[in-house]
C-alpha positions as CSV (number, residue, x, y, z in Angstrom):
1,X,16.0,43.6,58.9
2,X,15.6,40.7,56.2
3,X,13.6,41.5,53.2
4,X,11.2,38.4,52.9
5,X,9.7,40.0,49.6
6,X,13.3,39.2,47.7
7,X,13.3,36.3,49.4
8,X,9.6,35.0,48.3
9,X,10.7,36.0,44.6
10,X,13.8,34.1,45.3
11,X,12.2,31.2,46.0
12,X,9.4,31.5,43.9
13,X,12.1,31.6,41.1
14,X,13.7,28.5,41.8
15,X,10.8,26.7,42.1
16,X,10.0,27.9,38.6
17,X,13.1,27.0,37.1
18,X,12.7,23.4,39.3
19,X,9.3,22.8,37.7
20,X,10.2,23.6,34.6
21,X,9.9,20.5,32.1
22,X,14.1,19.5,30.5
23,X,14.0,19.4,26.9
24,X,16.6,16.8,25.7
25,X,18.2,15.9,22.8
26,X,18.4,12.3,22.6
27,X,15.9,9.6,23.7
28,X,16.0,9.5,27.6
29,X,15.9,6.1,28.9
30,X,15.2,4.9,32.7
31,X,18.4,5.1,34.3
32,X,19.5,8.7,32.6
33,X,16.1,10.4,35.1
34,X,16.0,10.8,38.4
35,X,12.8,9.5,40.0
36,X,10.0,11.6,39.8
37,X,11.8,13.9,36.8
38,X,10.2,14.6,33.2
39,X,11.4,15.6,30.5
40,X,10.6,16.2,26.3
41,X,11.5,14.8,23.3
42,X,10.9,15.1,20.0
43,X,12.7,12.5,17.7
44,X,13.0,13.2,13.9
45,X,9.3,13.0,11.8
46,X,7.9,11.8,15.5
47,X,5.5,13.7,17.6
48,X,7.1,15.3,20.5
49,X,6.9,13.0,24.0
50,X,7.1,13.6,27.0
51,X,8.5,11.3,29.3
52,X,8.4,10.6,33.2
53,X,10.0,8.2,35.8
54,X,8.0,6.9,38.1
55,X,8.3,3.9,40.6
56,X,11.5,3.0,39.0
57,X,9.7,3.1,35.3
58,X,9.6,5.0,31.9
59,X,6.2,5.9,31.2
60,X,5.7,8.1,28.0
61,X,2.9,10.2,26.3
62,X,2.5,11.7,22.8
63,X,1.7,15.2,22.6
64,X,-0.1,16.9,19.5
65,X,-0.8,19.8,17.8
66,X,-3.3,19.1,15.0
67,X,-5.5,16.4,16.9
68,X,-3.5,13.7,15.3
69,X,-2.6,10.4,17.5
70,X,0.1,8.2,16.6
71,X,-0.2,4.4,18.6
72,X,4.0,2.8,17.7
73,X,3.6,-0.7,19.1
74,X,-0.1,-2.3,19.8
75,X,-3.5,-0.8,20.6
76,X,-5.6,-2.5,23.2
77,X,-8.8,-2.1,23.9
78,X,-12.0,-3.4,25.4
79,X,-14.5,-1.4,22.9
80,X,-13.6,0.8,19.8
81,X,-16.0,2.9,18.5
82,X,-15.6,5.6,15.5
83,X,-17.5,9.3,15.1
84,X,-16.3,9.7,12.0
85,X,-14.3,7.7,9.3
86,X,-11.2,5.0,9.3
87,X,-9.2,3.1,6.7
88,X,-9.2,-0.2,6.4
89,X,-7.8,-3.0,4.4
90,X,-10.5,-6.0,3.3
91,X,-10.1,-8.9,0.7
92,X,-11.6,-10.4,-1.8
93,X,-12.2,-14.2,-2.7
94,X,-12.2,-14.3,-6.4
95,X,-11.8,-18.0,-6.9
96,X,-13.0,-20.2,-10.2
97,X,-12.2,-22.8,-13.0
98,X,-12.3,-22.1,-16.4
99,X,-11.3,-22.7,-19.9
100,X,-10.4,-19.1,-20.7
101,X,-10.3,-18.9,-24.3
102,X,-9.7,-15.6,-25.8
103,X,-12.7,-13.6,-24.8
104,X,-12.8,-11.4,-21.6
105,X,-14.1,-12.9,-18.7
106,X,-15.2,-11.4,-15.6
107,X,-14.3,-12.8,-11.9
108,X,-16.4,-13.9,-9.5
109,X,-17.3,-12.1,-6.3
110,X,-19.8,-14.7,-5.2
111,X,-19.9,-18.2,-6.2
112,X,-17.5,-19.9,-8.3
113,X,-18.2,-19.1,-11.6
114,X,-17.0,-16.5,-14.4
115,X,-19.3,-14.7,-16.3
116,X,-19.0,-13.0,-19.7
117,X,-21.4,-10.0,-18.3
118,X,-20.0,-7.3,-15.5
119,X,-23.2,-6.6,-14.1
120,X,-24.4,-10.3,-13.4
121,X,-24.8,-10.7,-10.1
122,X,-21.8,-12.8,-9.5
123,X,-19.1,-10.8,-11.5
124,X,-20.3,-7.6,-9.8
125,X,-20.3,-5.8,-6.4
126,X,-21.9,-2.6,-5.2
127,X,-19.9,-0.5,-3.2
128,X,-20.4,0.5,0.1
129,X,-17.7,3.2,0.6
130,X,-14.9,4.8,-1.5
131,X,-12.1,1.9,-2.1
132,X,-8.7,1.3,-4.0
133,X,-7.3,-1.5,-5.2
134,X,-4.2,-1.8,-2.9
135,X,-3.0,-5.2,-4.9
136,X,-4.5,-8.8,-6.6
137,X,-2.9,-11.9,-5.8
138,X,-3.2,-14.1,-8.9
139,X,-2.5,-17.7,-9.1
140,X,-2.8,-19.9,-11.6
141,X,-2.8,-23.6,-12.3
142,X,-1.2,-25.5,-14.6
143,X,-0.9,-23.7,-17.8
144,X,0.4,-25.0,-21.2
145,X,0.1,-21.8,-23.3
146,X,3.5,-20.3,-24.0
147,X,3.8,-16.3,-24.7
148,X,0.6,-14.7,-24.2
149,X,-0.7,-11.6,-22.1
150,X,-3.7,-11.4,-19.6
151,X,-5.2,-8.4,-19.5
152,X,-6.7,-7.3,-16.0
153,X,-9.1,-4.7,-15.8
154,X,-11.1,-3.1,-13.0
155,X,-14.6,-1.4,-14.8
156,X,-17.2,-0.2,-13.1
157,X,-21.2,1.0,-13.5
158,X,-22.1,4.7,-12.2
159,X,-24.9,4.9,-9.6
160,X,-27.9,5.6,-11.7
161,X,-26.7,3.8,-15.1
162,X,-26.1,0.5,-16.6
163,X,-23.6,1.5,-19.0
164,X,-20.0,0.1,-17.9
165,X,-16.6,2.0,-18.5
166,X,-12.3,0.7,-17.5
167,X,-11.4,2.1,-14.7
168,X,-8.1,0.8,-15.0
169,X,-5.5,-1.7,-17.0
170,X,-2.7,-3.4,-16.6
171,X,-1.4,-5.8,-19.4
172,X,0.5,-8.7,-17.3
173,X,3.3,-10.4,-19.7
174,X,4.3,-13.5,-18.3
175,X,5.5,-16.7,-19.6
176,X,2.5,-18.3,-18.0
177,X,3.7,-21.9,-19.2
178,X,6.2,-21.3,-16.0
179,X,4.5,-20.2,-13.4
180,X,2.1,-23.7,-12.4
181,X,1.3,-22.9,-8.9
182,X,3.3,-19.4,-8.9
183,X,1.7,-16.4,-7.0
184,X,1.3,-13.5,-9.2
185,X,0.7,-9.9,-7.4
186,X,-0.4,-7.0,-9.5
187,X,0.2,-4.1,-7.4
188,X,-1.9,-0.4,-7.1
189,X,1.1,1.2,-9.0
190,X,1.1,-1.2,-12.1
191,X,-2.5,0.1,-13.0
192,X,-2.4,2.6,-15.6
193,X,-4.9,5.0,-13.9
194,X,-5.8,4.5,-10.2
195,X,-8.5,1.7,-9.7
196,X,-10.3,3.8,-7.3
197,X,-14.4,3.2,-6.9
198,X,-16.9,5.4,-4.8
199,X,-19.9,4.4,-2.7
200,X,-22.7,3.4,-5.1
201,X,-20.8,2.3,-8.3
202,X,-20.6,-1.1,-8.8
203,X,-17.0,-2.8,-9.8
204,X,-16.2,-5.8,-11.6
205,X,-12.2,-7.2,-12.4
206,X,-11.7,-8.6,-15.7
207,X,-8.8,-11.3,-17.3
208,X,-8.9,-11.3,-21.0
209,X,-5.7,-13.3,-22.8
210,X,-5.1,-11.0,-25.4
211,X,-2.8,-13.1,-27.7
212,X,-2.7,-16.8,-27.2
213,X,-6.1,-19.0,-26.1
214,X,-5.0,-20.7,-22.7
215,X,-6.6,-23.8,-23.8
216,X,-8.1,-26.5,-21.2
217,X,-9.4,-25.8,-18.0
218,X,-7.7,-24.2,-15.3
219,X,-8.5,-23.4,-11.5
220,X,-7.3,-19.9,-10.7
221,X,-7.3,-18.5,-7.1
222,X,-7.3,-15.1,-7.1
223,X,-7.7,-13.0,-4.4
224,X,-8.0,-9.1,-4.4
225,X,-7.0,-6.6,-1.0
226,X,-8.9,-3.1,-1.3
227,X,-7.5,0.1,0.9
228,X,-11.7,0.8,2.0
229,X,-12.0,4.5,3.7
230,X,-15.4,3.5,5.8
231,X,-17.7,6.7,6.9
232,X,-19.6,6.0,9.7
């Protein structure tokens, strides 16, 4: 008489090891799986992905353990709303003309015009969420003065005071006389401290030439990019 229990667990068995997802060791492509099979994969610093062919095609899916998601290629979308928080990169337009001179000037955030005062309405903007300077693009016009320094510096006003303190500085040597239409990036590392700002402060960038007047007036386009982490 057959035993149909071993049998049943027999089965049952195979169909376990059948169902059971292949772990792999290199990237599976289409023509490596059979239709229909699946399989893991988890690639060096990646997520681990599961993959499965279907109707002739590769189709993929991240897995995670921490909640994290990880988009390689392009994210689209029809409407992209955030519960929380996200980082994001915005610039700056930071343009004017001036005759420099040797006292510190601050940029312009609205307008056009620089302004001796940090906390003029122009020079100065009030923070809406934690940001860091990721970099300043700095471009000047035509320049005569030979060997001098600008000094940049980022300074800020706490929420509740009108007293202004540096943030950061960075003390750009340049033959200037050489660089007539030449970009000029100061990046987050040259700073000597981190030119971070929280919600509620307000910042201002100033450009003092610390050893040589740059005489006559020149237009300067400047234009700073800010790493902004945004709390909804």
């Amino acid at each position: 008489m057959p035993n149909f229990s071993a049998d049943r667990i027999s089965r049952r068995n195979q169909n376990i090891k059948q169902d059971k997802i292949q772990s792999v060791n290199i990237p599976p492509s289409v023509n490596s799986l059979r239709e229909g099979q699946e399989v893991i994969f988890q690639g060096k610093n990646k997520p681990l992905k599961k993959y499965l062919k279907h109707n002739g095609l590769l189709w993929s899916l991240d897995m995670t353990n921490n909640g994290n998601s990880i988009v390689e290629k392009k994210l689209t979308t029809r409407e992209l709303e955030y519960q929380n928080s996200f980082i994001d990169y915005r610039s700056f337009i930071h343009n004017f003309e001036a005759d420099l001179g040797s006292s510190k000037i601050y940029i312009p955030w609205t307008s056009s015009g620089e302004q001796s005062d940090m906390l003029d309405e122009r020079s100065a903007y009030l923070v809406p969420f934690t940001m860091i300077c990721y970099k300043i693009l700095f471009r000047p016009s035509d320049i005569t003065t030979v060997a001098t320094d600008i000094v940049f510096t980022i300074e800020k006003a706490t929420d509740g005071s009108t007293s202004t303190s540096v943030v950061s500085t960075f003390d750009a040597t340049a033959d200037w006389s050489a660089t007539d239409g030449t970009m000029f990036t100061v990046y987050q590392s040259d700073w000597d401290n981190i030119p971070k700002i929280v919600a509620g402060e307000v910042v201002g960038i100033a450009i003092n030439p610390d050893n040589t007047n740059i005489s006559g007036t020149e237009q300067f386009h400047i234009t700073s990019i800010w790493r902004v982490e945004v709390a909804v």
